[in-house]
N, C-alpha and C positions, 0 to 999 in steps of 0.2 A: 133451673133447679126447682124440685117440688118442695108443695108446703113440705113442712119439716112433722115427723111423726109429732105426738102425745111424749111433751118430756116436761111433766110441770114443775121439777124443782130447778132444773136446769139455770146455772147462774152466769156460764161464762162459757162462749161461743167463740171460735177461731177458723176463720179459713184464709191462707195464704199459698200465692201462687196457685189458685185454684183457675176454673175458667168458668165464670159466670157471667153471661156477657146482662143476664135479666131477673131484677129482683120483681116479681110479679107480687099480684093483691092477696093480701094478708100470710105473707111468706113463716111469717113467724106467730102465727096466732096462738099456736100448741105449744108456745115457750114463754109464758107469762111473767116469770120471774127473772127471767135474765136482766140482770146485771151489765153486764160486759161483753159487746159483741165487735168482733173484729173482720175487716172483709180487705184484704189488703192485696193488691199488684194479682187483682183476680180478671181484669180482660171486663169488670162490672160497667156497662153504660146504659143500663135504663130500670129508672126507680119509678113507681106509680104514689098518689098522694094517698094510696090503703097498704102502701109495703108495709110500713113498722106498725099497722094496727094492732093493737092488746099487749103493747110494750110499753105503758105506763112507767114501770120500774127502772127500766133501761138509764141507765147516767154513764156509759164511756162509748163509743160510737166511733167508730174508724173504719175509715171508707178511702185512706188514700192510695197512691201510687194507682190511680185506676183511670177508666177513660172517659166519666160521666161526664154530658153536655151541657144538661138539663134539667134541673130540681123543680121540679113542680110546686107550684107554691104553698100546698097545705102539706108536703112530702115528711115534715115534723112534725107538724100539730099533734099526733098521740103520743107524743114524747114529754108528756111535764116535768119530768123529773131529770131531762137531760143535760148531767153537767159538765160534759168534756164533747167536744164533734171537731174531729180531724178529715178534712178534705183536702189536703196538701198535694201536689200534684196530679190535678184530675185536669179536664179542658172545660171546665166552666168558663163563659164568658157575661154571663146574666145573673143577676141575683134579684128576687123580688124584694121589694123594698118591706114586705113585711112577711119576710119566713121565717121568723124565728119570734115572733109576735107572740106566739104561744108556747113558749119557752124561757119561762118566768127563772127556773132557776138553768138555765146557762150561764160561765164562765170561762169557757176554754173554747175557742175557734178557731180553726188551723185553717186558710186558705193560699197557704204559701203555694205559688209557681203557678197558679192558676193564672188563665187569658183571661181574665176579667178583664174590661175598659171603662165600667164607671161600679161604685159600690155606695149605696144610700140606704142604710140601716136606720130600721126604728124599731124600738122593744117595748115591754111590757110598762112602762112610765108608772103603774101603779103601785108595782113590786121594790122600787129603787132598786132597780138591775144592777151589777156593777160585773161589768166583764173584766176580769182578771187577766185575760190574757188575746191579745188578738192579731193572728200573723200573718200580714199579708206582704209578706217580703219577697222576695224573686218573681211579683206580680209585674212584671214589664211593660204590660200593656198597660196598665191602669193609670189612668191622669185625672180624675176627678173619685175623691173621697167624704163622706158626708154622715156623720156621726152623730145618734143622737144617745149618748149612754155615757156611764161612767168606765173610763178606759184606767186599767193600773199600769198594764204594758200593753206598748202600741210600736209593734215593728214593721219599717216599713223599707227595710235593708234588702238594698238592689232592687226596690221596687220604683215604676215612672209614674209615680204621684207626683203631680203638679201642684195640686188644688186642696187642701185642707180644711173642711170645715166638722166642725165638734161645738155640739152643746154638751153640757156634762160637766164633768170631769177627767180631769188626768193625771196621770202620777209620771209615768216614762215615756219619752218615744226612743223608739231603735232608728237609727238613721245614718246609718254606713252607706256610703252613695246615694243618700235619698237626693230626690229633684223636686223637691218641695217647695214653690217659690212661693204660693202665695197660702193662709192660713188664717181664716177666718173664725178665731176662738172667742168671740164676741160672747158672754157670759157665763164663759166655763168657768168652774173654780179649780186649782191648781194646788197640788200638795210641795209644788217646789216654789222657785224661784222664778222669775221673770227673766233672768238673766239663763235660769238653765231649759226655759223654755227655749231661749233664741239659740243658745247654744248646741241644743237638739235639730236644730233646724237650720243649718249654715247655710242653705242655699233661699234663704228668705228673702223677697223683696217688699212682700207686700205683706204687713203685719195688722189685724182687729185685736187687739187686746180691750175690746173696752168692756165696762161692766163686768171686769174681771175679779175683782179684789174684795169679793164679797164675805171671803174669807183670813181676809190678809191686810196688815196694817202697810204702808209707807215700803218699808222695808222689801219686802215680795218687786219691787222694782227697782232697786238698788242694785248697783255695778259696783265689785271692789275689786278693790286694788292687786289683791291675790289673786284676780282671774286674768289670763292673758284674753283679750276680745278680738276680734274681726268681723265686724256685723257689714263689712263693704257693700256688699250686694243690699242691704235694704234703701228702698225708695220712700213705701207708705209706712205710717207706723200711727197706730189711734191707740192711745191713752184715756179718754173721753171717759163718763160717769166712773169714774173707780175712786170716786171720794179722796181725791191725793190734797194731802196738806199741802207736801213737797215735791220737787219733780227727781229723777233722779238727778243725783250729781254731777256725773260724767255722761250726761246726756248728749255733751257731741263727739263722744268718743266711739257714735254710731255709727260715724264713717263721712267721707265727703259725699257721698251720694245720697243722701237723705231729701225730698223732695216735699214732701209733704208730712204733717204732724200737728195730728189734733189732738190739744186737751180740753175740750170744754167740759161742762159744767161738772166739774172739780170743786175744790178747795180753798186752790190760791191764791195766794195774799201777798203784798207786798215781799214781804220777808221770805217770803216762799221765791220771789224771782233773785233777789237780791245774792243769798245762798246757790245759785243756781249750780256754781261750778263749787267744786274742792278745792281748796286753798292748795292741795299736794299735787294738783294736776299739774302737768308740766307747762306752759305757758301757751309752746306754740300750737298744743292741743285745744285750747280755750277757744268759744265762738267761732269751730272751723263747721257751718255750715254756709259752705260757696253755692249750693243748691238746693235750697230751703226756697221755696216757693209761693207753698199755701200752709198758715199757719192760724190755727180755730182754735181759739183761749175765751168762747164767749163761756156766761153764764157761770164767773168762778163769783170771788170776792176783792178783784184789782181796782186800787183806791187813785196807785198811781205807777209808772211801767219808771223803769232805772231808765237813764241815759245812758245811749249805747248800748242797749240789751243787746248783746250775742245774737238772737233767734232773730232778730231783726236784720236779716244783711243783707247784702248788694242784689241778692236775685228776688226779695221778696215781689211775689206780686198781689197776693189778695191776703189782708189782716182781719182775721174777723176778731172784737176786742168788746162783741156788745153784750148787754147785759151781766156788766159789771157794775161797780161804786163807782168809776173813775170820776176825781174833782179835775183833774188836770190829764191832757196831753199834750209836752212838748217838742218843739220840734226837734233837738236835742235828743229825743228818744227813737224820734225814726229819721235823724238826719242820714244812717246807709245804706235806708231802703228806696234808693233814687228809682228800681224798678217797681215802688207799689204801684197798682193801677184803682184797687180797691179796699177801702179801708172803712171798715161797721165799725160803730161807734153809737147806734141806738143803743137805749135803756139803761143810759148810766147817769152820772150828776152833773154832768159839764155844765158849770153857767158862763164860760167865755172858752173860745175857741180861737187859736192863731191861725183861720182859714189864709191868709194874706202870706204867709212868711213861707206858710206850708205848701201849700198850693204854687207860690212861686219856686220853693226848691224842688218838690215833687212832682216833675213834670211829667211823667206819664199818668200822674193821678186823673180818675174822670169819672171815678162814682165813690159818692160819699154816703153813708147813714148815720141820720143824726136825731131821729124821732126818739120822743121821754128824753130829754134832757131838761135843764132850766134855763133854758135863755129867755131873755125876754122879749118880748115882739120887736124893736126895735133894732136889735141887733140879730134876729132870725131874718129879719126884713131886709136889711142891709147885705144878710149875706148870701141870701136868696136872690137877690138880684146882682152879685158876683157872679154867681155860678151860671143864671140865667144868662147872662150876657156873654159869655164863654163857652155856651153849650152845653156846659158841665150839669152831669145826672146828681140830683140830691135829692135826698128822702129824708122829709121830716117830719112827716104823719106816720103814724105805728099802722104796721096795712095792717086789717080783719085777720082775727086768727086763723080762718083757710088759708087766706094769700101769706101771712108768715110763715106758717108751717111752708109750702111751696116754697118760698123764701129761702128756711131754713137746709129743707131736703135740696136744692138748687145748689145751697151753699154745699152742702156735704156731697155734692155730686162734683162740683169745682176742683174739692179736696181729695178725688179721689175715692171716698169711702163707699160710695152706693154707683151702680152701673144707669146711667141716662137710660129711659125707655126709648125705644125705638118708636 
């Protein structure tokens, strides 16, 4: 197609069922004012990064049912003003992670049924972008998704996302056959629930909710009784920095499959575990995690743990419980965790410790942390050389802040939450 004549008031552009297979440099330069242009099921697959130059004004953009491969990376930049672009059915498979960088006011992106296979958007961060709408639904091919914006609507219906990660915000996800297992929304702020985030995403296994509740009291992770749940499929689930007084209530009605579950540096208090379940819960729903493994409750405010805490049961293997108040742990409180192996207990009040009673019922136990406590030399002595004499790992010097931190990351690497380097 040739440039287009001298039409400068020209607002609104149509061509459909056209045959254009090439939008060459500066196609529309003699159309400054348009508004509205439309190129639809036109045979269009090749755009240069000068097509839309001196289309400043331009804010509706449709381009789909066509065969485009390949968007060039600056193929937008003269578009500041662009607030709707429809790509729906084109064979994209690529997107640069920063095409739309210069498109401050965007809100409406249509990339439904495209081959995409991975999509990692970043925007204008200056502007507080907030994309209103964004469809990548019948995207089949796509298994990794990576968002950094605020999303109102996010459809992701009959698309093969696997992989979910979003800084921002969010209001909706569309998710009719999504395959969304895993969902890394580690500091997003959420204008719903906690409960209608999970429920948006049935096929979760693998949940980051922490430093989520920046915006939202207690509540925002609360399950009630008027919602039917099935969260089966989740394994990981992180609670971690969200300032929680309380945990939710019906926190094992998560499912038997739950494997792992951090809350650390939280809130919680005594009364906060005590409260843990709902008195209306049915009974044989109480403490049903048979596959609870690795459980990070450090850095809250625990003085002392119930007997018989529920999250404590038969499959635990690593407790982390440090840098807490705790004056006391008894053995009564982890008598059904016969599979701990490892149990933190640095940086809390302990001035006596039932190593003897515990360590005989807890037989696979074999690494302890007990550094910041108050024992006094005599009985660290004594039980220093228990453990020495058994072989048994104990730690009771606080390592240098590198080697904690390592420590720490080690730890959240055990639990699931960070990927081991190669």
């Amino acid at each position: 197609m040739d440039v287009l004549p001298p039409m400068n008031d020209l607002m609104d552009l149509n061509f459909t069922r056209c045959s254009i297979p090439e939008l060459p440099k500066y196609q529309f330069k003699n159309v400054p004012k348009l508004n509205w242009l439309t190129l639809i099921a036109s045979s269009l697959e090749v755009l240069s990064n000068e097509t839309f130059e001196g289309l400043s004004l331009l804010k509706y953009l449709s381009l789909q049912n066509n065969l485009i491969k390949i968007l060039p990376e600056r193929v937008f930049t003269p578009l500041s003003n662009l607030y709707s672009l429809n790509l729906n059915n084109n064979n994209i498979s690529t997107l640069s992670n920063d095409i739309f960088l210069r498109n401050s006011n965007l809100k409406e992106i249509g990339l439904r049924g495209n081959p995409l296979k991975i999509v990692s958007l970043e925007f204008p961060i200056w502007t507080y972008n907030t994309i209103i709408s964004l469809d990548l639904s019948n995207c089949e091919e796509l298994r990794d998704l990576r968002l950094s914006i605020r999303v109102t609507d996010l459809s992701l219906e009959t698309s093969g996302v696997e992989s979910l990660q979003l800084t921002g915000s969010i209001d909706k996800i569309v998710h009719k056959n999504s395959k969304v297992t895993r969902a890394d929304l580690s500091g997003t702020n959420f204008t719903q629930s906690f409960v209608k985030v999970l429920c948006d995403l049935p096929s979760l296994e693998w949940l980051d909710l922490s430093n989520s509740s920046k915006n939202a009291d207690d509540s925002f992770f609360e399950l009630y009784r008027s919602i039917s749940y099935n969260f089966t499929p989740l394994r990981f689930l992180n609670l971690s920095r969200n300032q929680l007084n309380n945990l939710p209530r019906r926190l094992s009605l998560f499912g038997a499959n739950l494997t792992t579950l951090d809350l650390s540096r939280n809130l919680l208090d005594d009364t906060s575990l005590e409260n843990l379940f709902d008195l209306d819960t049915p009974h044989k729903h109480e403490g049903n995690f048979p596959n609870l493994r690795f459980l990070n409750m450090a850095r809250n405010k625990l003085e002392k743990i119930p007997q018989r805490f529920p999250l404590f049961g038969p499959n635990l293997t690593i407790l982390n419980l440090s840098d807490n108040l705790l004056v006391e742990v008894s053995l009564e409180s982890l008598a059904e965790a016969q599979n701990l192996q490892r149990l933190y207990l640095g940086g809390n009040r302990l001035i006596s410790f039932d190593y003897l009673s515990i360590c005989e019922t807890l037989k696979n136990l074999n690494r302890l942390t007990l550094y910041e406590n108050t024992f006094n030399a005599t009985f660290t002595g004594n039980m220093t050389k228990y453990f020495g004499d058994k072989g048994f790992l104990l730690i009771t010097r606080k390592p240098k802040t590198r080697n904690r931190t390592r420590m720490e990351r080690k730890s959240s690497e055990e639990l699931g939450f960070y990927k081991k380097k190669n």
